[in-house]
RONURO-725488 format. One record per atom (N, C-alpha, C, O): residue number from 1; chain; atom name; y, x, z. Coordinates in nm, 3 decimals. Layout:
! RONURO-725488
BALO num cadena atomo       v       u       w
BALO NUM      A    CA       Y       X       Z
...
! end
This chain:
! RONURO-725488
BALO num cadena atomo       v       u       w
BALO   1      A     N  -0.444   1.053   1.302
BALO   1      A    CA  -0.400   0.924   1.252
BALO   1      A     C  -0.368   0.940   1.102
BALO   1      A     O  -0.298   1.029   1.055
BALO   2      A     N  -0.424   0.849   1.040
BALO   2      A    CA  -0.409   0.861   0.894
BALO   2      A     C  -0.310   0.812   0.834
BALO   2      A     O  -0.274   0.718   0.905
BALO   3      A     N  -0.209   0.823   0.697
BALO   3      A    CA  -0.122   0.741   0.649
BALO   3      A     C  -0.078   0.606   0.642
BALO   3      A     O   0.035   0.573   0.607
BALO   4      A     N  -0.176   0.522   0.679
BALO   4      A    CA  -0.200   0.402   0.655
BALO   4      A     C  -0.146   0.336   0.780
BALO   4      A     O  -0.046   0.268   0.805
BALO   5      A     N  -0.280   0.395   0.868
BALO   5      A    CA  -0.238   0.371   1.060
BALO   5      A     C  -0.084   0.388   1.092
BALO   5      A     O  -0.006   0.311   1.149
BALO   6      A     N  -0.067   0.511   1.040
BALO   6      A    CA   0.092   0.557   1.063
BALO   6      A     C   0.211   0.456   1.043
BALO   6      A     O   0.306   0.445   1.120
BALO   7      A     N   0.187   0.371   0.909
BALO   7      A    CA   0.230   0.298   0.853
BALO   7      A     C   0.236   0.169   0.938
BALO   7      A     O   0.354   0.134   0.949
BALO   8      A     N   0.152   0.089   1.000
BALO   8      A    CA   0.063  -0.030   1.066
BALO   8      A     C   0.203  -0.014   1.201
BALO   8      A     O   0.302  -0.086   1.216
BALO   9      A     N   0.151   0.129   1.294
BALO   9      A    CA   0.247   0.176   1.356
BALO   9      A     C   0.360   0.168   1.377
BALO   9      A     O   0.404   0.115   1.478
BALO  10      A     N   0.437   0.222   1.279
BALO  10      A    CA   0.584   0.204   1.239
BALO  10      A     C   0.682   0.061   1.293
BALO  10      A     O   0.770   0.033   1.375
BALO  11      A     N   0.574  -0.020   1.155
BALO  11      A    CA   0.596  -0.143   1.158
BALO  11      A     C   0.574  -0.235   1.299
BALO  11      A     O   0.660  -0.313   1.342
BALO  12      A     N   0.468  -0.217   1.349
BALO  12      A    CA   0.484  -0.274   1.481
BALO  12      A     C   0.573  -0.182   1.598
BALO  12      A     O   0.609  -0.235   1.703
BALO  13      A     N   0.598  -0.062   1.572
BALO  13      A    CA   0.674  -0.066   1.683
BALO  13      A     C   0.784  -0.112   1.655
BALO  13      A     O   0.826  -0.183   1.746
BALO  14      A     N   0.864  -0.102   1.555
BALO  14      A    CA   1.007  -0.154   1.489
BALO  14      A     C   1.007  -0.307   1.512
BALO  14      A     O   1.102  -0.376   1.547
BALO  15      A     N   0.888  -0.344   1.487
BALO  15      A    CA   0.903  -0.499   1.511
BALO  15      A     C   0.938  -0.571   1.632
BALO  15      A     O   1.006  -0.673   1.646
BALO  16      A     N   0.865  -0.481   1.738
BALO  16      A    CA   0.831  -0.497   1.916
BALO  16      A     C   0.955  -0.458   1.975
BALO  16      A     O   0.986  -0.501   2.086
BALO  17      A     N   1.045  -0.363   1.898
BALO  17      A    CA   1.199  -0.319   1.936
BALO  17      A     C   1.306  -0.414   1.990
BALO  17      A     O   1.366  -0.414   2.097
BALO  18      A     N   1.317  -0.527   1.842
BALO  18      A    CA   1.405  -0.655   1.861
BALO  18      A     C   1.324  -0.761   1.835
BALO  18      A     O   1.367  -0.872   1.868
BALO  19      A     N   1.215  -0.753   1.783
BALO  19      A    CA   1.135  -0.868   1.764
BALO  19      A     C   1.190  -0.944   1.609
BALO  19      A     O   1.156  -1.061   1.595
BALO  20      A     N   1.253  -0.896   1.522
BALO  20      A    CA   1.262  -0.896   1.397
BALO  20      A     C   1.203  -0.863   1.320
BALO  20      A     O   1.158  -0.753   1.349
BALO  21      A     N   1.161  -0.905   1.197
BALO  21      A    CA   1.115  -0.862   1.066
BALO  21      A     C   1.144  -0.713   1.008
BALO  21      A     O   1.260  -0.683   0.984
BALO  22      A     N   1.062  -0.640   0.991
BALO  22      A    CA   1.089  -0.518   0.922
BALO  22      A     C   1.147  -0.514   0.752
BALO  22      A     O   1.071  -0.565   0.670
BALO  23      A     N   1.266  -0.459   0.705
BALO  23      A    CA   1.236  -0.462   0.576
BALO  23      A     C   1.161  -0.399   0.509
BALO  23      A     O   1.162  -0.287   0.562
BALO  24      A     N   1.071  -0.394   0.398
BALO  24      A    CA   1.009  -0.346   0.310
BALO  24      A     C   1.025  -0.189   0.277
BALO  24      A     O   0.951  -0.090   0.283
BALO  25      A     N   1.153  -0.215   0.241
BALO  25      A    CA   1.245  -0.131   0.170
BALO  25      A     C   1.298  -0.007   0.330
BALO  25      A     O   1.344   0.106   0.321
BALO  26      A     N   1.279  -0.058   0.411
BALO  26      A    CA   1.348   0.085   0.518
BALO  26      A     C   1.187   0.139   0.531
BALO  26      A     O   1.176   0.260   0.550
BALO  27      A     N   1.052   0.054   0.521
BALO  27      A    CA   0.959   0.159   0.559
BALO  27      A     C   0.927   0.234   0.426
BALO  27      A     O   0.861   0.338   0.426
BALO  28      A     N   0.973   0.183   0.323
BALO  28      A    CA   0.896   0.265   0.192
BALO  28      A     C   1.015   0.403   0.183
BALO  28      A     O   0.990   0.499   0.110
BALO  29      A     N   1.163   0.393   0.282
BALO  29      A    CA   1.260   0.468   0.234
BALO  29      A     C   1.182   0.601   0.353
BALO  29      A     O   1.173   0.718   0.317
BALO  30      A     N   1.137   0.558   0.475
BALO  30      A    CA   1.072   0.625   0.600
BALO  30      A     C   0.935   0.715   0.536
BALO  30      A     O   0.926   0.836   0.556
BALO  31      A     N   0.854   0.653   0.474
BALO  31      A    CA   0.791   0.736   0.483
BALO  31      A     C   0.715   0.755   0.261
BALO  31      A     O   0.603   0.763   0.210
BALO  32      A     N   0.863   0.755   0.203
BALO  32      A    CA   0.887   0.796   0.060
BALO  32      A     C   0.761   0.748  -0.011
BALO  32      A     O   0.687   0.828  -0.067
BALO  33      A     N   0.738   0.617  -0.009
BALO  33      A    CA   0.614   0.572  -0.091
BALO  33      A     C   0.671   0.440  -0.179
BALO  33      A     O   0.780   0.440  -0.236
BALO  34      A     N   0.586   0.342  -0.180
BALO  34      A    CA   0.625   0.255  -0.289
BALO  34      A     C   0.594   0.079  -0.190
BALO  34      A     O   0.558   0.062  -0.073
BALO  35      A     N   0.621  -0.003  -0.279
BALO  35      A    CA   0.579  -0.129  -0.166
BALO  35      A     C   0.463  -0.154  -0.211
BALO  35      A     O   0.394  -0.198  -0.120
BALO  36      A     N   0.409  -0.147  -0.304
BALO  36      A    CA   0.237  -0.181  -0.294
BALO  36      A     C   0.171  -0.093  -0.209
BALO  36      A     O   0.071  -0.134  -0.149
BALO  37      A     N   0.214   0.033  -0.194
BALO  37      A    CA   0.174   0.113  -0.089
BALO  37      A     C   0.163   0.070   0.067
BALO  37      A     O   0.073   0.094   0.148
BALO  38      A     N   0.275   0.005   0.081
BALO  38      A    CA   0.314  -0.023   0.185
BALO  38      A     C   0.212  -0.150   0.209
BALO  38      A     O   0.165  -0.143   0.323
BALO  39      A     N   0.144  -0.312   0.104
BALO  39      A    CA   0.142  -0.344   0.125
BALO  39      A     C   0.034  -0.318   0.133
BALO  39      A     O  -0.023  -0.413   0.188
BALO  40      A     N  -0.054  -0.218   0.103
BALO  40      A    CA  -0.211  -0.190   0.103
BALO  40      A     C  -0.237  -0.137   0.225
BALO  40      A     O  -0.347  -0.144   0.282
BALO  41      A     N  -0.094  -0.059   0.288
BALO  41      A    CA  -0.156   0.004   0.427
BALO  41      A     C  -0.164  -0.122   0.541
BALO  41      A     O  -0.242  -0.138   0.635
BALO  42      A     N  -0.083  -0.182   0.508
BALO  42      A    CA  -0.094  -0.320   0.573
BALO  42      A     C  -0.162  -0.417   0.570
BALO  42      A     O  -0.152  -0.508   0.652
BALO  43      A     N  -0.237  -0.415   0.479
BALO  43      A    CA  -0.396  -0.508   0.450
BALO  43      A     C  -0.294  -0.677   0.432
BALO  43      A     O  -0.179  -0.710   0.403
BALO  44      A     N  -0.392  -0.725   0.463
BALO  44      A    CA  -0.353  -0.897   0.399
BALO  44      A     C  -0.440  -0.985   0.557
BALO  44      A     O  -0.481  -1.101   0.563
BALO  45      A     N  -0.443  -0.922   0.620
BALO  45      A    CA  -0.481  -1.069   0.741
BALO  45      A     C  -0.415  -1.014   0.911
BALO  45      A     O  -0.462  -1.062   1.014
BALO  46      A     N  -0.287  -0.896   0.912
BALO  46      A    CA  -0.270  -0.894   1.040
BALO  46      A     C  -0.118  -0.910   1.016
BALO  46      A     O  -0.034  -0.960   1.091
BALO  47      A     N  -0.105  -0.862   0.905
BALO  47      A    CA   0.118  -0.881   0.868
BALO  47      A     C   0.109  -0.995   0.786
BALO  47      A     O   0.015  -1.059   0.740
BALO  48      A     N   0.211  -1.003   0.781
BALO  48      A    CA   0.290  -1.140   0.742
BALO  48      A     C   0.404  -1.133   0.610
BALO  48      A     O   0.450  -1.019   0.619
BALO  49      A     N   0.428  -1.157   0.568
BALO  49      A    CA   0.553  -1.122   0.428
BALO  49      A     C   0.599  -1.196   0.423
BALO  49      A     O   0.528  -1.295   0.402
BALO  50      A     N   0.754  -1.222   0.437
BALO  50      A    CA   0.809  -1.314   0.402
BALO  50      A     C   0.932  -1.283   0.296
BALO  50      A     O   0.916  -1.222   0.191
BALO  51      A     N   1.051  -1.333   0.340
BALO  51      A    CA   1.170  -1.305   0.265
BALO  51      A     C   1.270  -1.305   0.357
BALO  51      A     O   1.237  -1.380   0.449
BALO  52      A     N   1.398  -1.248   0.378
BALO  52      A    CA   1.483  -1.240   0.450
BALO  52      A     C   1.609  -1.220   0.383
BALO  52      A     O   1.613  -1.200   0.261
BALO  53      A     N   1.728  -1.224   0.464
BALO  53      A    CA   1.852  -1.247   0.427
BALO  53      A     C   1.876  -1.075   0.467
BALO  53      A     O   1.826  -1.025   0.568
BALO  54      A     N   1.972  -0.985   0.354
BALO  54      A    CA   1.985  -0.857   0.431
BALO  54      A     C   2.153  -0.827   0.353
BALO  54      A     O   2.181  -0.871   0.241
BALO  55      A     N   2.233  -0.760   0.424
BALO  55      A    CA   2.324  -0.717   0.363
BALO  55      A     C   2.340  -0.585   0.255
BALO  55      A     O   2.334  -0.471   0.299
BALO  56      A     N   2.358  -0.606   0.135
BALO  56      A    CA   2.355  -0.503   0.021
BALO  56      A     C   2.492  -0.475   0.033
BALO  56      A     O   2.585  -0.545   0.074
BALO  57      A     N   2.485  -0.319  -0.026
BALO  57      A    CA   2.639  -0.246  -0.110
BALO  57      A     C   2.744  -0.210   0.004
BALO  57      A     O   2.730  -0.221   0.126
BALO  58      A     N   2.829  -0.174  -0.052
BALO  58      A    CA   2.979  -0.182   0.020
BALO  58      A     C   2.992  -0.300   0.104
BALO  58      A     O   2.929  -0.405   0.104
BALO  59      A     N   3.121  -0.245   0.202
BALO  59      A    CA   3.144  -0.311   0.299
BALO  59      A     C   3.261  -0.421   0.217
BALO  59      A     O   3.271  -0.529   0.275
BALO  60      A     N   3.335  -0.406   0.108
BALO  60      A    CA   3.410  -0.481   0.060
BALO  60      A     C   3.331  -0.526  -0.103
BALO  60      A     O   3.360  -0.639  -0.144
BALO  61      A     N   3.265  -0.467  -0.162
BALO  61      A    CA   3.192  -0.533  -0.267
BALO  61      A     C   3.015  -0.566  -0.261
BALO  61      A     O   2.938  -0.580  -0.356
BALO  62      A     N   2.981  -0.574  -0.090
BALO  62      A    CA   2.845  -0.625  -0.053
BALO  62      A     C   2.857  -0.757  -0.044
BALO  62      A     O   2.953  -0.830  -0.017
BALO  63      A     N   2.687  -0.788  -0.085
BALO  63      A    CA   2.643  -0.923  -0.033
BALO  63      A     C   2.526  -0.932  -0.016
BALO  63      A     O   2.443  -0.850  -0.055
BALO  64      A     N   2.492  -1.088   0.077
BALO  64      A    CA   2.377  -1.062   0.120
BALO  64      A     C   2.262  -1.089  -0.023
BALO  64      A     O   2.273  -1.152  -0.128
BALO  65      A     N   2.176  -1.024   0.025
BALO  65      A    CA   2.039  -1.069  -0.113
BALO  65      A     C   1.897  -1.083   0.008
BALO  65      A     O   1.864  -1.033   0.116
BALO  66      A     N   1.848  -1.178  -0.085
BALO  66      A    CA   1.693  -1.201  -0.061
BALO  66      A     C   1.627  -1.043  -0.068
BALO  66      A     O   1.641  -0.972  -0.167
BALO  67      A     N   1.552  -1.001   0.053
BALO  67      A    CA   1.456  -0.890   0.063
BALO  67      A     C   1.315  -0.930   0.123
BALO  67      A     O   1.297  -1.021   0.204
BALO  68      A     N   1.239  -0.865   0.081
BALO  68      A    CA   1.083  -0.860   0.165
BALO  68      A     C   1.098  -0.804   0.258
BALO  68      A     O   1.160  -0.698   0.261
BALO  69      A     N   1.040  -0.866   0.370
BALO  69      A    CA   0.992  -0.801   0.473
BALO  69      A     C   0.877  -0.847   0.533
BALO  69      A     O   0.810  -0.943   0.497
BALO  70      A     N   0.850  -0.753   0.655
BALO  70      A    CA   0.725  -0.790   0.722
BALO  70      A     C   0.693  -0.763   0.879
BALO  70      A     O   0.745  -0.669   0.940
BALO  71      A     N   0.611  -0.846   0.933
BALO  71      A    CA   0.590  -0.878   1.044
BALO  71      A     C   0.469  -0.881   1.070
BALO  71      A     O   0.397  -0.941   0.990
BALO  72      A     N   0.382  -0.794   1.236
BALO  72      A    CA   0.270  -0.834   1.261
BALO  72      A     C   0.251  -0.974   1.276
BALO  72      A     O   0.359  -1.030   1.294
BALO  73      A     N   0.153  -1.050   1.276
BALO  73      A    CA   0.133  -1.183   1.341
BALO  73      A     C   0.094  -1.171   1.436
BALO  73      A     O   0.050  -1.060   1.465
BALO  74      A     N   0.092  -1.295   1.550
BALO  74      A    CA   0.072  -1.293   1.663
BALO  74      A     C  -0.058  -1.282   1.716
BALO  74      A     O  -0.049  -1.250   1.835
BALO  75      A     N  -0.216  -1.298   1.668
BALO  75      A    CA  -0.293  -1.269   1.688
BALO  75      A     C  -0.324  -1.084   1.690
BALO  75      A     O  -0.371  -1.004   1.771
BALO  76      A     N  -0.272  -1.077   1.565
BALO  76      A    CA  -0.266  -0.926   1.605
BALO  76      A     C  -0.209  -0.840   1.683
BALO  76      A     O  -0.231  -0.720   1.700
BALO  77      A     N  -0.103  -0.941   1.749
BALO  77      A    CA  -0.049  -0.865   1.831
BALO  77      A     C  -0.128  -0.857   1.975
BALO  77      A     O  -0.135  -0.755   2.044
BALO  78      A     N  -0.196  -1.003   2.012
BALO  78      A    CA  -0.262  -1.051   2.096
BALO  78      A     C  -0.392  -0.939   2.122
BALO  78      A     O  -0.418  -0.883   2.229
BALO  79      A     N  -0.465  -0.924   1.987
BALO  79      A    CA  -0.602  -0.832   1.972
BALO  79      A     C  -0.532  -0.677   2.037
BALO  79      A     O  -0.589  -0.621   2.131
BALO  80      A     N  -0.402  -0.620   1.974
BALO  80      A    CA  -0.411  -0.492   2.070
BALO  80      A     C  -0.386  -0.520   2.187
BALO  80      A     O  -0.450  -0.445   2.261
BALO  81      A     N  -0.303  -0.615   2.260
BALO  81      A    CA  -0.284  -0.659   2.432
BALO  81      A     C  -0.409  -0.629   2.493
BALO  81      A     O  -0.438  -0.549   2.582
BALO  82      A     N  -0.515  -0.759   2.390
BALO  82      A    CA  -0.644  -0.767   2.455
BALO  82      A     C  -0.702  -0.617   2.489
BALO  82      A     O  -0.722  -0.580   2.605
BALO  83      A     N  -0.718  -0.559   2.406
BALO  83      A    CA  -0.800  -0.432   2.403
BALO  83      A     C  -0.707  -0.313   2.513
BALO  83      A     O  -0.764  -0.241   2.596
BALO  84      A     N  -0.613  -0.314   2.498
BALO  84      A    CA  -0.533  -0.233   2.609
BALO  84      A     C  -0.560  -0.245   2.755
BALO  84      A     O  -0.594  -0.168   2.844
BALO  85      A     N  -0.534  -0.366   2.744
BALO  85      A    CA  -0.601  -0.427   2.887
BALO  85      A     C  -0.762  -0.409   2.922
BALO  85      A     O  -0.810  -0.378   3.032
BALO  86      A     N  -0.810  -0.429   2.838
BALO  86      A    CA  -0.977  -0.401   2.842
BALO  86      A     C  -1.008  -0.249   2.874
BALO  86      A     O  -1.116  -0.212   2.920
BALO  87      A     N  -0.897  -0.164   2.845
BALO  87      A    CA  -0.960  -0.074   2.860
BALO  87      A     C  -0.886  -0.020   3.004
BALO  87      A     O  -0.941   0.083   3.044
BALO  88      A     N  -0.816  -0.049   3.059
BALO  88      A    CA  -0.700  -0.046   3.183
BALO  88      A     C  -0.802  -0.091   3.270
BALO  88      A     O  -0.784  -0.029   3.374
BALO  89      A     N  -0.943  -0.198   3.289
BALO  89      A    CA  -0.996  -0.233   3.327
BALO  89      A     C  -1.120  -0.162   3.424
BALO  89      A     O  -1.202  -0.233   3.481
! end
């Protein structure tokens, strides 16, 4: 499995965990790369990017800030079902 896959991976299993948005920022901290990195291993037609609410800093001088994150979409999630099953077959 190559860097990229690894990456694809990650993100969907983290996602499939609670069914939340991944941040950006915990997979680029996971596997020490950059977010264009991140967003190239992720291509542009199976994740999703949005923006999310996340808690920054200290527990007494934090607040929340706007972060990227990302999410498979549901077709893609659908295409590995499909194929799992196809091959269970």
């Amino acid at each position: 499995m190559n860097r990229n896959e690894t990456i694809r991976a990650f993100v969907l299993n983290a996602y499939l965990k609670n069914f939340q948005a991944v941040f950006v920022a915990d997979v680029m901290k996971e596997f020490s790369t950059s977010a264009v990195a991140v967003r190239n291993a992720l291509g542009y037609d199976d994740f999703l990017f949005e923006q999310d609410s996340r808690w920054s800093g200290g527990n007494l001088t934090g607040k929340y800030v706007l972060a990227p994150c990302v999410e498979p979409n549901k077709i893609y999630i659908a295409k590995l079902l499909k194929g799992v099953y196809a091959k269970t077959d």
